[in-house]
N, C-alpha and C positions, 0 to 999 in steps of 0.2 A: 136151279135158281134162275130166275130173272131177271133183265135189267130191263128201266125203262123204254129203252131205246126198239127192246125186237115189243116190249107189251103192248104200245101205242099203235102195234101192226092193229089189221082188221084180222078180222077171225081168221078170213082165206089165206091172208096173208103169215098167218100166224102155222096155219095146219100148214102152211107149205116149206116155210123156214125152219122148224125145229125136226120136222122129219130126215132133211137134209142135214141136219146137225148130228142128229141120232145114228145114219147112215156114215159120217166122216169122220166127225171128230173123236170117236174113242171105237175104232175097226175089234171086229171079234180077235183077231191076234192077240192085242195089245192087253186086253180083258183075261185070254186063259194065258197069256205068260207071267204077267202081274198075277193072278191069283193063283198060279202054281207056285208059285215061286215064295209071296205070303203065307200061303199052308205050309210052306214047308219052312218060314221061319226067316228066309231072306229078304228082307223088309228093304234092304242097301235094292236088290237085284230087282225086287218088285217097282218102286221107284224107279229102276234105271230103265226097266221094261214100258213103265207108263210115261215115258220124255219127262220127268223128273229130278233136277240133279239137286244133290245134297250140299247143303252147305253151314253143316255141325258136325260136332267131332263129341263125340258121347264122352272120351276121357278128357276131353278140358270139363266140361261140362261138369261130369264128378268130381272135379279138381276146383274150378270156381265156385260152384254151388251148393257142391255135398255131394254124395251116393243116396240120399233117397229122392232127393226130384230127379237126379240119372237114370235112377231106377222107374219111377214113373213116367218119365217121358219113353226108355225105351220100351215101356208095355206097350207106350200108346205107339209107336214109331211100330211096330210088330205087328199091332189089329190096325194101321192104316192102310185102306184099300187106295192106292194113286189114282187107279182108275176109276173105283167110285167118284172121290174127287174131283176127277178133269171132266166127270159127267153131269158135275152140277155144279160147277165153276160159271160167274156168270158172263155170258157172251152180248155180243152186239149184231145188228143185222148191219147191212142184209147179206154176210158172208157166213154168218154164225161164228165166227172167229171170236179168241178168249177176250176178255175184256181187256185195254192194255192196260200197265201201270197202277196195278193193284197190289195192294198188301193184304193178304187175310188173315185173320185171326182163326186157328184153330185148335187152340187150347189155351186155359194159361197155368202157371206156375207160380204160387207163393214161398219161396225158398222160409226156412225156420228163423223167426226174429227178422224178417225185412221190415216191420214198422209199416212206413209210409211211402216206402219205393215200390216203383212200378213195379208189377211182376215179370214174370219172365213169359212172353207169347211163344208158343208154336206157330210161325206165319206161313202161308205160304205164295208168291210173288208170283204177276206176270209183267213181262219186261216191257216196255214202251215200244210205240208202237211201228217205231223205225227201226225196233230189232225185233220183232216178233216169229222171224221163220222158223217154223218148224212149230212153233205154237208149244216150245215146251217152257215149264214153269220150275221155279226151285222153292227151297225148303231150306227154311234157314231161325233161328232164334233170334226174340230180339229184346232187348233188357232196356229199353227207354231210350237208348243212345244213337248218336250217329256215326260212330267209328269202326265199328265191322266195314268191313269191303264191300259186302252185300248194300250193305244202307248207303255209303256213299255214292253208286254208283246208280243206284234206282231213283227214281223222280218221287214216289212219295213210299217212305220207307217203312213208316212208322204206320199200324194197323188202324183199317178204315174203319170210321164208325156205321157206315152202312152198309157196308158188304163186309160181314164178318160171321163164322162157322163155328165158334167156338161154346156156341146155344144150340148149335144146329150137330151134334155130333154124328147121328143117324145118319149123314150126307159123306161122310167120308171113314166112320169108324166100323168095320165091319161087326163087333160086338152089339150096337145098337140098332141097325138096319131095319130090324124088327120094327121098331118104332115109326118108320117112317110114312106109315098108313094112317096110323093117328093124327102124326103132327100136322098130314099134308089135308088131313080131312076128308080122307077117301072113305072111309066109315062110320056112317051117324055114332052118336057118343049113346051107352045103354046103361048110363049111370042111375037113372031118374033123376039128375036134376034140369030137367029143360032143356030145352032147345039154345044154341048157345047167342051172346050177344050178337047182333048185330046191325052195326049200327048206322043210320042214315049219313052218306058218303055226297055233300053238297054239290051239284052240278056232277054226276059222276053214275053213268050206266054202268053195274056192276060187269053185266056180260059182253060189254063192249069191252073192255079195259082188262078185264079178268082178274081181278082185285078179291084176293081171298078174305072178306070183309067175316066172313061167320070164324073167322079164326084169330082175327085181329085180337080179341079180350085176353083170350088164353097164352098168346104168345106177347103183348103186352105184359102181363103177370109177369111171365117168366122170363121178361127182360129187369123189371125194375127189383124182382128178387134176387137176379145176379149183379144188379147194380144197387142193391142195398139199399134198395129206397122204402118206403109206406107201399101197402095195398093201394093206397090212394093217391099216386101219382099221375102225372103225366108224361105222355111219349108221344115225340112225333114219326110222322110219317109222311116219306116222300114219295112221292109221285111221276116224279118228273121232275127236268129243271126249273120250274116255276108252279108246280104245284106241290104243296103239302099246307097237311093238317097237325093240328093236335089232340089228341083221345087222350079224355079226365074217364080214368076209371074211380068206378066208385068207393068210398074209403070203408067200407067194411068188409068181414072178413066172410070169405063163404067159398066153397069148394068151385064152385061157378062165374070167374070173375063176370063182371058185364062194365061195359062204357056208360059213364054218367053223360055224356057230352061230346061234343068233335066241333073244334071249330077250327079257324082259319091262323095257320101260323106266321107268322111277320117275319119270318126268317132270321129272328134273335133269339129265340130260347132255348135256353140251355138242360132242356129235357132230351132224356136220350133215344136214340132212332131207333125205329122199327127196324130191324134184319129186313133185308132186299127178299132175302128167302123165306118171309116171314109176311111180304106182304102182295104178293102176288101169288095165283095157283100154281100151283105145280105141274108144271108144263108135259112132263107124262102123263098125270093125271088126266089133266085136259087131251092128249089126244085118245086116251085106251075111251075117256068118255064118248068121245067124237067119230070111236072108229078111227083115227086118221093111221093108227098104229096097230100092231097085234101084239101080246105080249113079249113072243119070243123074239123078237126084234128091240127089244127094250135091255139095260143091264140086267143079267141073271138076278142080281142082291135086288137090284127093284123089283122087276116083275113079281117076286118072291113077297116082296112086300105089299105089293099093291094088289096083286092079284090071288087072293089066297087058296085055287083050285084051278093053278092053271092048265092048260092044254097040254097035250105032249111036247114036248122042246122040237124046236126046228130047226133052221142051217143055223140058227144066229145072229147076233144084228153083223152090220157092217161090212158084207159078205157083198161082192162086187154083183154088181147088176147085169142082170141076162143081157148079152151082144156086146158088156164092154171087153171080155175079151174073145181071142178069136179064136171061131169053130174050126177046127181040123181043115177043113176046105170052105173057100166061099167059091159062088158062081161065078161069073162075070159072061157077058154077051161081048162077043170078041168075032166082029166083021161076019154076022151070021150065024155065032153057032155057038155054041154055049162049054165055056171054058171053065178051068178051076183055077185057082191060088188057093198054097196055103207052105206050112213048115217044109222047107228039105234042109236037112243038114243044119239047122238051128236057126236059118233066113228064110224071109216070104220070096217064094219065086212062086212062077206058071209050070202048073203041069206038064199044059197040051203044047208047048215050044220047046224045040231041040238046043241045045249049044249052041250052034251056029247058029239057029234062027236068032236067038236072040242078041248074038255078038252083032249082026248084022242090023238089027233095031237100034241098037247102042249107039252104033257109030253113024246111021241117019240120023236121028235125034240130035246127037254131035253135031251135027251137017244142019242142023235147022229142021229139021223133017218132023211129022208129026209118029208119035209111038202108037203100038198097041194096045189095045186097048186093057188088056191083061196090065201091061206095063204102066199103063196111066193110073190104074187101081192100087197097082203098088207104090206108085209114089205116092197119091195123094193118102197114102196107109202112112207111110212116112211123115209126111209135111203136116198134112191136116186129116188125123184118120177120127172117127165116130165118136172113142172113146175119149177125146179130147176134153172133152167138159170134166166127165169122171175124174181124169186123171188131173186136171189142173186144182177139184176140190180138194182131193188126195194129200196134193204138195201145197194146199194154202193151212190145210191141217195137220201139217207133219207126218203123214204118213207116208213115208216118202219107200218103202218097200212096200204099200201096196199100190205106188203109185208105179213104181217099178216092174211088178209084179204084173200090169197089167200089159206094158208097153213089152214085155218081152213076150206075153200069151199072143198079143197080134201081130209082131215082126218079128221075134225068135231074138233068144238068150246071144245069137252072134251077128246079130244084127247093126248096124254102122249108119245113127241118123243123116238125115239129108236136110240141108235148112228149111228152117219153117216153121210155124205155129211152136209144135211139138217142140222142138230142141230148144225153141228159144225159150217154152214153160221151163223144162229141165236145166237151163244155163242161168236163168234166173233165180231158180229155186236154189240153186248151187251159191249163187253170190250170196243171195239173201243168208243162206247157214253163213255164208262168213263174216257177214256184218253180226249175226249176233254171236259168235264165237269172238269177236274182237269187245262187242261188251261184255260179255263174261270177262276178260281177262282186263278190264279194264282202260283199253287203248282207244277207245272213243266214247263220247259224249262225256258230259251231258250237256254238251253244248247247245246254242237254240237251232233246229233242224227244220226245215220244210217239211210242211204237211203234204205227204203224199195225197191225191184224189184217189189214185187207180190202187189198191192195196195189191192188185199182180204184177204192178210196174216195177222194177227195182229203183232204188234211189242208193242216191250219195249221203253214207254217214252223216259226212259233214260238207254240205253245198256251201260255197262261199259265192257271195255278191260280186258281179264284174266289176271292176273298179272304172272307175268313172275318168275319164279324158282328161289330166289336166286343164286348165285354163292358163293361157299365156301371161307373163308375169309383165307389167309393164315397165320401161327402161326409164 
């Protein structure tokens, strides 16, 4: 799924952003422990595996509801792939980070005799954006109200009408994944009936934008059938903050919807939105087209879908990049003559220097002296070593054991940081889990917070204003 924010990229900019998305935010780990763990039935463990926490309890549920919507939610809570999920959740540039403060719909529930009450949603939540470390999301029910904990303490709780999954089930439910070739339009349609609507998009280059206009009719349909409306309604569509439209499709019946019309919407009608996922392409799609990607670096359940004869399987996506961690030995030129560093004993030390030699560099250095150059390489491995970038995308995606994972391949598992770049990502990273462990439990916000600029910088929950000088009272 897309938001407008990373579509309005240029192309280059577009092939550069969602690869780096594809590589971080959902690491091969996190993909075979969540889908072992689903095959085998542990739907709770799957979840916990894809940074996921739950926030339903199946036996109230039975107990407020009944046993057959308990029963049907937990089929669906069973075939829920997390990770599917958090792979087409929709994000923002230019860190590809989840979108914040979203509710999404991904199912819903008519309990027996509700009448005219809201159903019951499957949501699933990303937290705002001053708790967002670690980039995990929950999963929680929501019946129209504001009283659960989950709702009170999220900025908008209640399910968004434009970014919502519950049309879209092929994007999170692994029973339908199948589907998702079709929906995305990766495969001309072999119905015979035509070529499908689409429709002229005003002031609007299709392949600039990447606007899946030949799909627009058919998932129109299939919004105003779920919303009970005529073949011949209308649905808008957003574009951006200041762009949208509205599509009159045509009011008879025919296996082929097509668009009577699109014109310009005033921003008051009360026709219901196009899915986010429904109106831009499908950002794998676009790059297996593009080349920018190859399959096996894509989700398994995708690739699968999109590409129906793929290649041999390869390392996987998300699999760290060649040099961010470190070879057995590096070289270094060290006063003429070409040295080693690399592991002894679980720390980066130099081969080609005795004990002594280097107890003796130590305590120059101590002294103001300048080090060797061996020495120099390990610190700057320390403070500010290559891998840096890697590892800071790592901890802005929650993947904080392969961010780990990397940091002990180039300084070793007993390794003892030295200030710098590096420790201060890891001490940040470290606060930031605990600003959003304090919103879970509810002990801060939602107060009004300062907008961070730098999304690496840590910030204060709650920043208060300096208070201002009195003024002297006069006698």
């Amino acid at each position: 799924m897309l938001t407008s924010s990373a579509n309005r990229d240029s192309r280059s900019s577009l092939l550069s952003f969602w690869p780096r998305v594809r590589e971080f935010a959902v690491p091969a780990s996190m993909i075979e422990t969540a889908t072992a763990r689903r095959e085998a039935g542990d739907w709770a463990g799957a979840c916990a595996a894809a940074g996921v926490d739950v926030d339903l309890h199946l036996r109230s549920v039975a107990r407020d509801h009944g046993r057959d919507l308990a029963t049907r939610l937990r089929a669906d809570l069973r075939h829920l792939a997390p990770d599917l999920l958090r792979w087409h959740l929709p994000r923002i540039a230019p860190h590809g980070l989840l979108r914040p403060g979203l509710t999404i719909a991904l199912a819903r529930y008519h309990p027996p005799g509700h009448g005219d009450r809201t159903p019951l949603h499957l949501v699933v939540r990303t937290p705002p954006a001053w708790a967002d470390a670690g980039q995990r999301i929950s999963l929680a029910l929501w019946d129209g109200s504001h009283t659960e904990p989950t709702a009170r303490r999220h900025p908008h709780p209640h399910p968004s009408r434009r970014f919502r999954l519950d049309l879209h089930r092929h994007l999170w439910d692994a029973r339908r994944t199948g589907e998702l070739g079709d929906r995305a339009g990766a495969f001309p349609p072999h119905d015979g009936n035509g070529p499908p609507s689409v429709p002229d998009v005003p002031g609007t280059e299709r392949g600039d934008h990447r606007l899946a206009v030949d799909r627009w009719a058919a998932e129109a349909a299939i919004l105003l059938h779920a919303e009970r409306r005529g073949p011949g309604g209308t649905v808008g569509v957003r574009m951006g903050r200041r762009r949208r439209l509205l599509l009159h499709l045509e009011a008879e019946e025919s296996p082929t919807p097509r668009i009577a019309a699109v014109t310009a919407d005033p921003g008051t009608s009360p026709a219901p939105v196009l899915p986010d996922a429904a109106t831009w392409v499908l950002p794998d799609l676009d790059l297996l087209r593009t080349g920018a990607i190859e399959p096996d670096r894509l989700h398994p359940l995708v690739a699968r879908a999109l590409v129906p004869d793929p290649a041999p399987p390869g390392p996987g996506p998300a699999l760290p990049r060649t040099g961010e961690g470190a070879a057995p030995e590096r070289p270094v030129e060290c006063r003429g003559a070409r040295h080693r560093i690399g592991l002894v004993d679980g720390v980066l030390a130099p081969f080609d220097h005795d004990a002594a030699e280097i107890r003796r560099e130590e305590l120059l250095v101590a002294l103001g002296g300048t080090p060797l150059p061996c020495l120099q390489a390990i610190d700057e491995a320390h403070r500010r070593p290559d891998c840096l970038t890697g590892v800071r995308e790592r901890l802005d995606h929650g993947d904080i054991a392969g961010a780990l994972a990397v940091v002990e391949g180039l300084l070793g598992p007993e390794a003892v940081l030295r200030d710098g770049p590096l420790r201060d990502e890891l001490e940040a990273a470290a606060r930031r889990r605990i600003t959003y462990g304090l919103f879970r439990a509810d002990l801060i916000g939602p107060g009004h917070l300062r907008r961070r600029t730098d999304p690496l910088r840590p910030v204060d929950p709650r920043p208060r204003r300096p208070r201002r000088p009195r003024r002297a009272q006069p006698r």
